[in-house]
N, C-alpha and C positions, 0 to 999 in steps of 0.2 A: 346468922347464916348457919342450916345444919351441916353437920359435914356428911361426905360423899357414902351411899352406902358401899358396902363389900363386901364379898362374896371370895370364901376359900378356892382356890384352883382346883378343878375336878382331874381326876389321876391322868385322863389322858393331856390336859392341857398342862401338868406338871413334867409329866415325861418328857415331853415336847421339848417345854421348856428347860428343863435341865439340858438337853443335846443340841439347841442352838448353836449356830454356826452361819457366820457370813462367805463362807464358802460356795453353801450346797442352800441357802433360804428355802425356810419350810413355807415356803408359798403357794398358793393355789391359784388358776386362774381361769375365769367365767368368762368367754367369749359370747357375747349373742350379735345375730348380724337381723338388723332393721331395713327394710326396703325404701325408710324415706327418713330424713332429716329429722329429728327433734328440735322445737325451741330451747337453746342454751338456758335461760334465765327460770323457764317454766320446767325442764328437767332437773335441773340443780333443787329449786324450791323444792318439787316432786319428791324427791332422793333425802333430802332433811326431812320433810314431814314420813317418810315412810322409818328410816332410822326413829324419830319419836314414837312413831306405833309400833315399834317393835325395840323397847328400851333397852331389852339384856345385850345388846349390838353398840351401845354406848358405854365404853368400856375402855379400863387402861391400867396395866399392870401400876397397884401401889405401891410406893416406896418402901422400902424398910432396911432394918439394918441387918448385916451378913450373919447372926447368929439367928434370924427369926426363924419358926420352925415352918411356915409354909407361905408359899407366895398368895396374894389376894389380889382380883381385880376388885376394880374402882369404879361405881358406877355414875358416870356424868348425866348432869342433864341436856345438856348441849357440846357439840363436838368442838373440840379444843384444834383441829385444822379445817383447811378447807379440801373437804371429800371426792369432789367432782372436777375435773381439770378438762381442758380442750385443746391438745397440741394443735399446732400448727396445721392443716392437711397439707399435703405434698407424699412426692417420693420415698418410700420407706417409715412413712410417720406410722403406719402399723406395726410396721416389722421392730421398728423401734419400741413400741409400746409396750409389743410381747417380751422383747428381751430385757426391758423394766421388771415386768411381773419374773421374770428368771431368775435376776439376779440382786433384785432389792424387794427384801420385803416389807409392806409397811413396819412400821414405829409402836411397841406392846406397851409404852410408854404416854402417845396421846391416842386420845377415842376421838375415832372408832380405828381398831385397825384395820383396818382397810382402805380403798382409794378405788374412784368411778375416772375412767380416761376413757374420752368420746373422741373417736377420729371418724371422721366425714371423708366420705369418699373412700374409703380402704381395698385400694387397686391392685396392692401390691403384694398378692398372695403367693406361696410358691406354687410351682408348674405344678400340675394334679391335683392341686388341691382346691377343696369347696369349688366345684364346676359352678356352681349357679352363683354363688355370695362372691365372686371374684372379681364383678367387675367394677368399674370406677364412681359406682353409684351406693347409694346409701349409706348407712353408720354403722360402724363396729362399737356396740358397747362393751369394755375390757375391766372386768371388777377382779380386782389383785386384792386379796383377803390372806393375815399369819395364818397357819395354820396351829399353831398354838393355841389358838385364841375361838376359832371357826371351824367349818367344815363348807365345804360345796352348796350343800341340799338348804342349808338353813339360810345362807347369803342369796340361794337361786329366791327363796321365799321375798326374801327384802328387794329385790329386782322385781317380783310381782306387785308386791304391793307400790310400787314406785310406779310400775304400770297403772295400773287401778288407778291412781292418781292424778295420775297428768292424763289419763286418756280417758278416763270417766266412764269405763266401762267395766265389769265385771273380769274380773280374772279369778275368779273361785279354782280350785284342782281339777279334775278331770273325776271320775270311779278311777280306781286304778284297775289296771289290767285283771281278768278270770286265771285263775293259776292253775295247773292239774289236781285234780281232785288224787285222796287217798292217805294215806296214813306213813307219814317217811319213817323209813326205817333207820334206826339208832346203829346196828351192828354196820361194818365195815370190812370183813376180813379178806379181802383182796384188798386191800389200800396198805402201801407202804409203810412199813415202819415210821415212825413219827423220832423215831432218834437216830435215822441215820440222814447225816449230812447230805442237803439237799443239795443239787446241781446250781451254778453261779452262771451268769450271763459271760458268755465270753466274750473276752477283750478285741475290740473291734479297731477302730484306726482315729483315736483321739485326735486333736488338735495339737500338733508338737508346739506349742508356743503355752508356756505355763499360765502365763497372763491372761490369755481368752478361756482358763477353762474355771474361772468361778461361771456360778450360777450353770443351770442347765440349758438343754437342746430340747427344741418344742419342735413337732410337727403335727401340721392340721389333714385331715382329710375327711373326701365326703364320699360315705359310700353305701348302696342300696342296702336295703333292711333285708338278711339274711329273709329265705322261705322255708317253710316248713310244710310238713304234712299234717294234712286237719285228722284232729287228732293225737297230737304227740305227746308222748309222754316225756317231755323236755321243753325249756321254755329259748326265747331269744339269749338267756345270760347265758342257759349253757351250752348254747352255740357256739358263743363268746367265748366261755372257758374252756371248752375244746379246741378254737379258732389260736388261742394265747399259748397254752402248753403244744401243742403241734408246731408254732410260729417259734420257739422256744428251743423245742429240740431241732428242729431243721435248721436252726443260728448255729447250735453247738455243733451237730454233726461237722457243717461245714467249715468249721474252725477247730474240729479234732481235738474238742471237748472232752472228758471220761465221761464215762455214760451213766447219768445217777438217776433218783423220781426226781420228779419237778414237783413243787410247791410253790400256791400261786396263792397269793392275800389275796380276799376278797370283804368288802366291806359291806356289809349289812345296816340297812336303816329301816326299824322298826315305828319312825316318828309319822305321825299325823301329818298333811302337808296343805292344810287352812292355816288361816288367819292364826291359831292359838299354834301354833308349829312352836317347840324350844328352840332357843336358839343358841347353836355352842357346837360342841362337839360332840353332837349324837350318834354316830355309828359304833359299830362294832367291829373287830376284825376274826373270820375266820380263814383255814389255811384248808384249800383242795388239793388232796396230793393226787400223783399220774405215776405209776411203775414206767419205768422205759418199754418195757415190752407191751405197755397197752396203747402206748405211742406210735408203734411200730405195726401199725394194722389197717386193712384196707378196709375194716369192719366200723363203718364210721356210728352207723344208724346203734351198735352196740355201745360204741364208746361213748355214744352221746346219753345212750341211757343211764348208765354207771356213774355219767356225772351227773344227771338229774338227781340219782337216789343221794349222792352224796352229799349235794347241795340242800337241798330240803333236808335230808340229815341236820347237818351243821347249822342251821337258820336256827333248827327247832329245838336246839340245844342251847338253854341258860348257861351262862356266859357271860364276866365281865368284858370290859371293852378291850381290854389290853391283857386279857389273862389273870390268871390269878397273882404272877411273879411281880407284875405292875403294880399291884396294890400295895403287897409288899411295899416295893424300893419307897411308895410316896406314903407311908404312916410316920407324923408327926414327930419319929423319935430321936431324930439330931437335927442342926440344924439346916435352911435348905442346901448350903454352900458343902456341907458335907457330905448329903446326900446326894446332889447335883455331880461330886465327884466319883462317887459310889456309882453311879447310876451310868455314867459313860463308862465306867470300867467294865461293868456287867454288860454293857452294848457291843464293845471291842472283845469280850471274853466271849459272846455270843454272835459274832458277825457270820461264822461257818455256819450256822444252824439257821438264821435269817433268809426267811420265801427265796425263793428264786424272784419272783418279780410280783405286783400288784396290778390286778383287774379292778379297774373300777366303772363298775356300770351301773349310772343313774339311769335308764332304764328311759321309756316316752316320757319326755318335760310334761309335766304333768298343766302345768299354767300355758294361755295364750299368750302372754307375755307381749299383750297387745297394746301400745300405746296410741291411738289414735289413727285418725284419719292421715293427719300429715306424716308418722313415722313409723305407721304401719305393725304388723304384728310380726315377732321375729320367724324367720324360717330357715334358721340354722343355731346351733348352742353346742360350742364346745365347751368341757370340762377339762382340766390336767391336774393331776394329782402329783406333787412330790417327788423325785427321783433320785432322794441323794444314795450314796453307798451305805450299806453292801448289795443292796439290792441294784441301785443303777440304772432302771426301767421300769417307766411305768407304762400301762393301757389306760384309755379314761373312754368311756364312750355316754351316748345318748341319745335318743333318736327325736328329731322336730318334721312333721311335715312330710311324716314316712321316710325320711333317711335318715343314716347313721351317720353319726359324725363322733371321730375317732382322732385322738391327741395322743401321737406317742411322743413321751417325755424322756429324755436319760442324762448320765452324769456324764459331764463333759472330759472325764477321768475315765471313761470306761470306752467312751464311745464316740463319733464323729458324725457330722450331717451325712453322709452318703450311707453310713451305717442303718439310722434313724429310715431313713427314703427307703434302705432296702426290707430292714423289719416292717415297712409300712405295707409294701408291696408282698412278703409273707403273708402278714396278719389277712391282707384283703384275698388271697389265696387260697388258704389255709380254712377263710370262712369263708368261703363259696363252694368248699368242698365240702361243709358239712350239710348242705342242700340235698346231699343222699339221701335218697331214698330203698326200702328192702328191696 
């Protein structure tokens, strides 16, 4: 018998890893909502053969002893659990699900890490939210992936081909979207100093009970696809990313915040999204900075161009994924337990300077994410990205079906559900305002 092959940990999934914590779990979660029931037994089958055609997803942190110089996944031929689960349906079995994906994250120790939980009938959505997918009919598929180990886009991949599968039909990508034409420009000199400490999420009305605040707060919503003027020299993200620093500073005002720029991550994914997609941790992160006084303007159709140039700016700028500092902390030269301690000190010596908060917009699901006749083709997909501290908030968006659907996520240390509900009703505010027109 050979043994497993293995693969060095790439910088981002080192980082990751070194700042692990069952506190705040670095987890992701992939909501898609189906119009009709799946077969259990032919889903499951589905979800193993599509993991086989997609092998680098068969994986599980290898052992080693506390002086090796780098961690290594393990790559299996077949998964060491069982992937796909079917809670009970009833009352709250959604609500339940998602607070799973919050506050446990799969296991970097058996492959794959991740886990597929099918709940039928998922009735139980909160008030406002997903107007159409709310009622007591169809299946919520819930894929909870480490983020150590994954990203979003590359698991949304494995969900298609799963489709393909069991429903026998073609789920190729889409074209993706026409972008504006032109040539981004590099300079920036109206954008904020990049060393002066950005603005923090103000402290809103946690959960006084220390026990309910592992894991974080999820909220779902479902809301029309911003409009725009034909024409624009701006796309739906930076709608988005005006909709976020706007929704941002109106928290803080209102909480008698200092008044700083904002800086908001955004993630960049340059991957291919067919069948040969990598699969891992493909993004990149860049930072869009906001002066306060360009916040503070009734000149929307301006502010929205300033962050087009900026954004095309930053795409088109080479770039490791984590900066060049990240590369640093993970060079081979002690061993990882040394560096692992190295590496959370630089995080806590660096929490002041850390985004204000992260956008993440996967942008139109680009798959039909169509499984058949009987379970129908999804017509809602949320995404949520991570929200632990110092950041404390995230955005996650994507559109199915010509709506947006939007996951605001935060740390349960910063912030409370009625907080979540009202940043919700901001964000959807805030982007309806930027439908100005000259």
């Amino acid at each position: 018998m050979t043994a497993p092959s293995r693969i060095p940990f790439p910088v981002v999934d080192e980082v990751s890893r070194h700042c692990v914590q069952d506190e705040e779990p670095e987890t992701v979660l992939i909501e898609v909502r189906l119009p009709g029931e799946p077969d259990p037994g032919r889903l499951r089958k589905a979800f193993l053969e599509a993991l086989r055609r997609h092998p680098r997803i068969l994986m599980r942190e290898a052992p080693g002893p506390w002086y090796r110089r780098r961690y290594e996944w393990e790559l299996t031929e077949e998964p060491d659990v069982e992937v796909v689960s079917f809670p009970p349906p009833g009352p709250g079995s959604l609500q339940d699900a998602r607070s799973r994906a919050m506050a446990v994250a799969p296991s970097l120790t058996a492959s794959p890490p991740i886990r597929l939980e099918v709940v039928n009938a998922p009735g139980d959505t909160e008030p406002g939210a997903d107007d159409r997918a709310g009622a007591a009919t169809g299946t919520a598929l819930l894929l909870t992936l480490h983020h150590t180990a994954l990203d979003g886009p590359a698991c949304l991949r494995i969900l298609a081909t799963a489709a393909e599968i069991y429903g026998g039909r073609d789920n190729s990508p889409a074209a993706p979207p026409v972008r504006p034409s032109g040539t981004p420009r590099a300079d920036a000199p109206d954008t904020p100093s990049p060393w002066a400490p950005p603005a923090r999420v103000s402290r809103g009305t946690p959960d006084p009970q220390p026990g309910s605040r592992r894991g974080n707060g999820l909220l779902h919503a479902e809301l029309p696809l911003p409009r725009r003027p034909q024409g624009s020299p701006y796309t739906v993200n930076d709608q988005l990313m005006v909709a976020t620093a706007l929704t941002l500073a109106h928290w803080n005002r209102e909480h008698g915040a200092p008044v700083r720029p904002l800086r908001i991550t955004m993630p960049v994914d340059d991957r291919p999204r067919g069948a040969t997609m990598p699969i891992g941790n493909g993004t990149r992160l860049v930072e869009v900075p906001f002066s306060p006084e360009e916040l503070d303007t009734s000149d929307l159709p301006a502010l929205l161009h300033r962050t087009a140039l900026r954004t095309r700016a930053l795409k088109a700028l080479p770039r490791p994924q984590l900066g060049h500092g990240a590369a640093l902390l993970t060079m081979p030269w002690a061993p990882v337990a040394v560096r692992a301690a190295l590496t959370r000190a630089v995080r806590r010596a660096a929490a002041p300077w850390t985004s204000t908060t992260l956008l993440s917009n996967i942008g139109r699901i680009p798959y039909p994410l169509d499984f058949g006749e009987e379970a129908g083709c999804a017509h809602a997909v949320w995404f949520s990205a991570p929200a632990r501290m110092p950041r404390g908030l995230t955005f996650t968006t994507a559109s199915t079906a010509g709506r947006l659907h939007l996951a605001v996520r935060w740390s349960r240390a910063l912030l409370g559900p009625g907080d979540g509900a009202h940043l919700r009703d901001l964000f959807a505010h805030h982007l309806h305002s930027t439908e100005a027109t000259p």
